[in-house]
Backbone as CSV, one residue per row, in Angstrom:
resi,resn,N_x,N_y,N_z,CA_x,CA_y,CA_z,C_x,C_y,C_z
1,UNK,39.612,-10.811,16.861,38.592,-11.747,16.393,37.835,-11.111,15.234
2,UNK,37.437,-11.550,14.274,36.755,-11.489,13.139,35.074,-11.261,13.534
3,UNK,34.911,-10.475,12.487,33.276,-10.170,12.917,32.295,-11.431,12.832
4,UNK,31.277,-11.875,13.868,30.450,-12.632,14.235,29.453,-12.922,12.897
5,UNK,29.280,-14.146,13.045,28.341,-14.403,11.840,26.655,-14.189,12.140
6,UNK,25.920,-13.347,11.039,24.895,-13.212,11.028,23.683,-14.088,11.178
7,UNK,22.569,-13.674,11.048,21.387,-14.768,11.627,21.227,-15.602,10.682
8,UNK,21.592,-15.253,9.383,20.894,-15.724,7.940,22.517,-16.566,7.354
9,UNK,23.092,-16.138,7.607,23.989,-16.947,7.517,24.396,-18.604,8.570
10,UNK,24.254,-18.329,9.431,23.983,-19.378,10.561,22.476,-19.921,10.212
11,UNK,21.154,-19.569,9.730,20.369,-20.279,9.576,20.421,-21.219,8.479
12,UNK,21.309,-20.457,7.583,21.673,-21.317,6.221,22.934,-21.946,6.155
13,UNK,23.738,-22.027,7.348,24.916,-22.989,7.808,24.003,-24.573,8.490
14,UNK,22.896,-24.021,8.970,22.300,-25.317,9.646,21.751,-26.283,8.138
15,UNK,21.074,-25.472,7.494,20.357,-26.066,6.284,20.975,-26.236,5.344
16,UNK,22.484,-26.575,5.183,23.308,-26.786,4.017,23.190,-26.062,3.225
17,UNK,23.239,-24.420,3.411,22.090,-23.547,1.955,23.719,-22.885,1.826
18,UNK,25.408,-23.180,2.282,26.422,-22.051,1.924,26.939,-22.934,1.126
19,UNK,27.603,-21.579,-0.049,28.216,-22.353,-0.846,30.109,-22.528,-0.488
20,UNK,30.682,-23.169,-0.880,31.766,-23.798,-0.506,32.928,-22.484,0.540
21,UNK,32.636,-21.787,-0.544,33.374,-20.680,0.281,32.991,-19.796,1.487
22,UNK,31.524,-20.213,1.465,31.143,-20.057,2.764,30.910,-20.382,3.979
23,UNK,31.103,-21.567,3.590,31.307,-22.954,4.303,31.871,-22.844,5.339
24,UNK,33.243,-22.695,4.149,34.453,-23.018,4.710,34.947,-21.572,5.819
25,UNK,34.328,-20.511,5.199,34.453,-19.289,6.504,33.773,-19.625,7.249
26,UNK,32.641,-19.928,7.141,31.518,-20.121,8.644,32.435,-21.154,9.631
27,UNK,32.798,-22.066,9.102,33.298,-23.140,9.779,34.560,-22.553,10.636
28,UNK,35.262,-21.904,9.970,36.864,-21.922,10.914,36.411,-20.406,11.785
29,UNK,34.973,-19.482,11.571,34.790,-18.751,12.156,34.115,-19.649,13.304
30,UNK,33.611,-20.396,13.076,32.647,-21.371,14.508,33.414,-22.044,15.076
31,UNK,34.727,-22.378,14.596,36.174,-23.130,15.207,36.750,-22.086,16.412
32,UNK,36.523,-20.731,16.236,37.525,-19.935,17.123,36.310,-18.693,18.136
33,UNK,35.260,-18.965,17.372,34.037,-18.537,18.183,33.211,-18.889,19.173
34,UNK,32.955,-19.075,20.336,32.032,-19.671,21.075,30.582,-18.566,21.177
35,UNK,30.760,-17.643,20.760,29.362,-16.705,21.039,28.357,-16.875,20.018
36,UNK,29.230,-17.449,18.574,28.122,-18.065,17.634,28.098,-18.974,17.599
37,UNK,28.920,-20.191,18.379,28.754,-21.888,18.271,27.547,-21.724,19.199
38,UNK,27.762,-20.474,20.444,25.907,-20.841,21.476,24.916,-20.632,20.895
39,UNK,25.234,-19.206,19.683,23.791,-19.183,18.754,23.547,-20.346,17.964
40,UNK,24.344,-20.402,17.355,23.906,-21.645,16.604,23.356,-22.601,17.029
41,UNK,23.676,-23.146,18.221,22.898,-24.541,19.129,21.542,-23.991,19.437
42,UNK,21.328,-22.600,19.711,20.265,-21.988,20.019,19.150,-22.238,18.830
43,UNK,19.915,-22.207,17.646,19.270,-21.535,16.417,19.180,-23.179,16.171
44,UNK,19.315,-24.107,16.773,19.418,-25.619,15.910,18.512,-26.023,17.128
45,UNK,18.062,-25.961,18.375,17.439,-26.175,19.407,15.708,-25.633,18.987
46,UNK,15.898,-24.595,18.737,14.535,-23.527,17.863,14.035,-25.175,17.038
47,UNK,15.270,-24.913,15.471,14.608,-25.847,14.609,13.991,-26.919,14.882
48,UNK,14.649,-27.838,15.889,14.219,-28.837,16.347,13.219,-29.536,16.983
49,UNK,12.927,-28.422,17.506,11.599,-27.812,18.382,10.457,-28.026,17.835
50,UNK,10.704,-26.747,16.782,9.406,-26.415,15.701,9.198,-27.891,15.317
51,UNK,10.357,-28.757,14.660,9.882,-29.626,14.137,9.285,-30.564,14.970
52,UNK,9.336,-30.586,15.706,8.895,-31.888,17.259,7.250,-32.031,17.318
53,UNK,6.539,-30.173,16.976,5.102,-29.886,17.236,4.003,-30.538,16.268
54,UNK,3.187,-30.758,17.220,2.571,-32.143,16.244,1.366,-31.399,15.243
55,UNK,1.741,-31.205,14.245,0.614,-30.542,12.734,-0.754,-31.061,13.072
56,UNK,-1.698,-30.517,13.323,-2.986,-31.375,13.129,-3.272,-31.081,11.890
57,UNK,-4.402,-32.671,11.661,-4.693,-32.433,10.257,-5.444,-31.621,10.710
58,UNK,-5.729,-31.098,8.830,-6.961,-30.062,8.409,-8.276,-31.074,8.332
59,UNK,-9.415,-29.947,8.537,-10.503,-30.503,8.720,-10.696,-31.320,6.496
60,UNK,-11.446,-32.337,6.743,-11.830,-32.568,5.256,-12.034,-31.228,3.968
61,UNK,-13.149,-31.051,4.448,-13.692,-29.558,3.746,-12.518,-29.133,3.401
62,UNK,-11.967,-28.008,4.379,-10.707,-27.394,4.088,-9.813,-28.091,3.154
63,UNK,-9.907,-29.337,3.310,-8.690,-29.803,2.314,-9.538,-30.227,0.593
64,UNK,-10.702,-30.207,0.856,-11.469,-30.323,-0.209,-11.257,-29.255,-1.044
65,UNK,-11.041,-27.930,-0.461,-11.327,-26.334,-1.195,-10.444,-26.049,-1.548
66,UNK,-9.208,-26.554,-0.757,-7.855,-25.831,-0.813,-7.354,-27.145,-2.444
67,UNK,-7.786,-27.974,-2.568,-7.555,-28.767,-3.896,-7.620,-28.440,-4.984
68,UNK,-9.296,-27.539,-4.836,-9.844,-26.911,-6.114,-9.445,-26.048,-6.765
69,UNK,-9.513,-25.625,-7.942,-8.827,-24.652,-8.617,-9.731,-23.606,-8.124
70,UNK,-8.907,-22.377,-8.186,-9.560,-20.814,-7.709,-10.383,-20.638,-8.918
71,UNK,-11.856,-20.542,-8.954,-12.341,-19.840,-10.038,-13.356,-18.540,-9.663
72,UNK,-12.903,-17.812,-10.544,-13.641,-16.490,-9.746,-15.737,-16.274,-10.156
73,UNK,-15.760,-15.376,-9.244,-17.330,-15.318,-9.377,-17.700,-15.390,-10.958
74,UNK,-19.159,-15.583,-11.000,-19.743,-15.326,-12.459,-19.835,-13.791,-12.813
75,UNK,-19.430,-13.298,-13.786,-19.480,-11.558,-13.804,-21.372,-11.757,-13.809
76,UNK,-21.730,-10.344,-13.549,-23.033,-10.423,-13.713,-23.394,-9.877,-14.615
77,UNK,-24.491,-10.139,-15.303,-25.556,-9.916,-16.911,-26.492,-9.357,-16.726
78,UNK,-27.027,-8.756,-17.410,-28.304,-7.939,-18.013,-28.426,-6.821,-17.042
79,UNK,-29.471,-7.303,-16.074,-30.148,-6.107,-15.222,-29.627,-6.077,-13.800
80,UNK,-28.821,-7.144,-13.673,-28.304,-7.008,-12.530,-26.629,-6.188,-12.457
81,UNK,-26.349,-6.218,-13.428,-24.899,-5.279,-13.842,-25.248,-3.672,-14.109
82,UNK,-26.583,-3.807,-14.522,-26.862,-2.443,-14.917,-27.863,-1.477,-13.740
83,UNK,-28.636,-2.539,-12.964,-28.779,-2.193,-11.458,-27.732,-1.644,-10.925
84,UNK,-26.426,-2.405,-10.869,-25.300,-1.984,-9.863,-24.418,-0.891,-10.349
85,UNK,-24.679,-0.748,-11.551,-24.091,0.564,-12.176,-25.240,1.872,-11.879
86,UNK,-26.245,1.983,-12.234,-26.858,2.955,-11.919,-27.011,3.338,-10.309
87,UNK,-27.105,2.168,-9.259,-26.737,2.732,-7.900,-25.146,3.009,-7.828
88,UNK,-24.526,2.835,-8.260,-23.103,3.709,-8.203,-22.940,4.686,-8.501
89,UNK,-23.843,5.231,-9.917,-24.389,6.548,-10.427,-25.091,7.293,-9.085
90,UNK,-25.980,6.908,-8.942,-26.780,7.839,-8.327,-26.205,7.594,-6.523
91,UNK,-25.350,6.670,-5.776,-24.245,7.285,-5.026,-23.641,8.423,-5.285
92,UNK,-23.119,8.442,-6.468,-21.830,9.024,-6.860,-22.462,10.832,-6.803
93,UNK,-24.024,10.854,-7.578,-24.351,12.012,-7.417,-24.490,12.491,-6.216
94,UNK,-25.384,12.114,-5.217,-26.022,12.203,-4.674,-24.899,12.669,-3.364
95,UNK,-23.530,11.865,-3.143,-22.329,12.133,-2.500,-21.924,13.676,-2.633
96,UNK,-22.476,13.886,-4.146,-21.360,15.199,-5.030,-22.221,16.163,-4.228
97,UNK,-24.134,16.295,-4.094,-24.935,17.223,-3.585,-24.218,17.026,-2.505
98,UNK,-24.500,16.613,-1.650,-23.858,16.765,0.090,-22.897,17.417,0.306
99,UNK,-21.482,16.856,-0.362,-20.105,17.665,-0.298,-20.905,19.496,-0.631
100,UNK,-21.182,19.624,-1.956,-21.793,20.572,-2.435,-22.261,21.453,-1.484
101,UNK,-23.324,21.249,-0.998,-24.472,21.574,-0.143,-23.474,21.972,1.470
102,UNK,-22.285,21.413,1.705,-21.826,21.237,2.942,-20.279,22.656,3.243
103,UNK,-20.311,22.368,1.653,-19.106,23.664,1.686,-19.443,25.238,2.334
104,UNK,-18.663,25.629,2.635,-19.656,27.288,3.014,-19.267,28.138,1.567
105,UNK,-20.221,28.811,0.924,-19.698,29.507,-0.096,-20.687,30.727,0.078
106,UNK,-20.961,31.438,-0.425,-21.216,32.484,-0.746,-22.905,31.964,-1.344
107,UNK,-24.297,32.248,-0.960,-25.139,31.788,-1.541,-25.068,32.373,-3.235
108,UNK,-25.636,31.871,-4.300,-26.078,32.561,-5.466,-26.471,33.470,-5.488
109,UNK,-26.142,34.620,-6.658,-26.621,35.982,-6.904,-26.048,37.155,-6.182
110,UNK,-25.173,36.460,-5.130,-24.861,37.510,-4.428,-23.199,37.883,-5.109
111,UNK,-22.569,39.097,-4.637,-21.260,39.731,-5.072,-20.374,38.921,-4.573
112,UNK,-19.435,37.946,-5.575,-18.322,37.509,-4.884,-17.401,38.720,-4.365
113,UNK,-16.015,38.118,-3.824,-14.813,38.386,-4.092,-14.366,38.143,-4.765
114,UNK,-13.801,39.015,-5.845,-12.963,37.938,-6.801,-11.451,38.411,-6.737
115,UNK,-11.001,38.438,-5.070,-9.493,38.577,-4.857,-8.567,37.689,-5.312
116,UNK,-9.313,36.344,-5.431,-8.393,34.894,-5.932,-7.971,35.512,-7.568
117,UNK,-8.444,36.036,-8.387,-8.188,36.353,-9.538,-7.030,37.502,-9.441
118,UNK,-6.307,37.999,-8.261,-5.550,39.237,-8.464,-3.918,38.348,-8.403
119,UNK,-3.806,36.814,-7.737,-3.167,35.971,-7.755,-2.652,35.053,-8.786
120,UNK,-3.217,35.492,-10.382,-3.592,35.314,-11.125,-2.454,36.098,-12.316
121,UNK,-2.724,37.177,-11.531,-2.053,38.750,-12.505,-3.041,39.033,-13.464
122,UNK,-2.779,39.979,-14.292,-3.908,39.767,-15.315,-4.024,38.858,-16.312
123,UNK,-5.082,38.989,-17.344,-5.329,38.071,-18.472,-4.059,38.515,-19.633
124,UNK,-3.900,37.803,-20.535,-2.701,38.158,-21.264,-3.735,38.648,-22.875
125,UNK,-3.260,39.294,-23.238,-3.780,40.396,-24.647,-4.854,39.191,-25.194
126,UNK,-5.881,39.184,-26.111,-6.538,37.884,-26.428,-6.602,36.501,-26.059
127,UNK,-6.903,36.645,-24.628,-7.197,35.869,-23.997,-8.959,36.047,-23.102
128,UNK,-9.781,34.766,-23.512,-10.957,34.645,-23.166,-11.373,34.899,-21.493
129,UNK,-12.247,36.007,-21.508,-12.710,35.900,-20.251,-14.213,35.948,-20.107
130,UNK,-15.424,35.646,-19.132,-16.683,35.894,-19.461,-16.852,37.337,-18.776
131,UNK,-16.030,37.657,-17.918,-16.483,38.995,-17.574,-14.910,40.091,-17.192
132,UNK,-14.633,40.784,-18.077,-13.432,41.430,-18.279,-13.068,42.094,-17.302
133,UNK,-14.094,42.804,-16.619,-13.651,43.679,-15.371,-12.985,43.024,-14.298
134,UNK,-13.201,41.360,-13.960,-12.413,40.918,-13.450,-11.449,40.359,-13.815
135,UNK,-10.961,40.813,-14.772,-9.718,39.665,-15.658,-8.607,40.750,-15.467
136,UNK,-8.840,41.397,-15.162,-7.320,42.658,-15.070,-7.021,42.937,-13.314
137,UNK,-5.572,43.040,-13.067,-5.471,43.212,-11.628,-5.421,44.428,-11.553
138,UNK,-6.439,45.047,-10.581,-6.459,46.213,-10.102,-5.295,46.567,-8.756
139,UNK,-5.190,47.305,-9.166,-3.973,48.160,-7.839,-4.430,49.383,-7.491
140,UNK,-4.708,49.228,-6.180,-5.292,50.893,-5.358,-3.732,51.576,-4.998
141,UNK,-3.103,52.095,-5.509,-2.349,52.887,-4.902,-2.242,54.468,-4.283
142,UNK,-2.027,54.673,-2.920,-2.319,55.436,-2.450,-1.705,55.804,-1.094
């Protein structure tokens, strides 16, 4: 027996959607098949169904809105655009202190590490650094 016909193919055998040559396979495959002639009645029992269930209308309104063309909000002008920009500003800072403030680092003034710079290798011949002693990798060998 020949391989069984798919869901999408049988849904589009019910809805006239194959074209001739598919037709004509679906058909002499549903001639010698009974495991997809039961889907299919299955799959035509479904449709029939669905269609049987009774649509209520939509309320007025709803069908009033759904008529209208989509038009989007009014952008906003003057002081009210520039209100909502400066509280986005001063979110935006005010977010940055916290993160800031929340990290653990090393307070100011005090001696870093500056081991992250030995990962680095050194600085290459004329190349800018603000403080040179850390721009070269030191090696304790011993």
């Amino acid at each position: 027996m020949t391989e069984h016909l798919d869901m999408a193919t049988l849904s589009a055998y019910l809805d006239n959607g194959l074209d001739a040559a598919e037709q004509r396979h679906a058909d002499g495959h549903l001639a010698v098949c009974p495991q997809c002639r039961a889907t299919l009645a299955e799959l035509d029992g479904l449709g029939q169904g669905l269609r049987a269930l009774a649509c209520p209308e939509l309320p007025a309104e709803l069908q009033e809105r759904l008529q209208r063309p989509f038009a989007p909000p009014p952008a906003r002008r003057g002081w009210a655009r520039l209100w909502a920009q400066g509280v986005g500003a001063a979110a935006s800072v005010l977010l940055g202190l916290l993160l800031g403030h929340a990290l653990h680092g090393q307070p100011p003034g005090s001696s870093a590490n500056h081991d992250m710079l030995a990962v680095l290798g050194s600085a290459p011949p004329g190349a800018l650094c603000a403080r040179p002693e850390f721009c070269y990798l030191k090696v304790n060998l011993k």
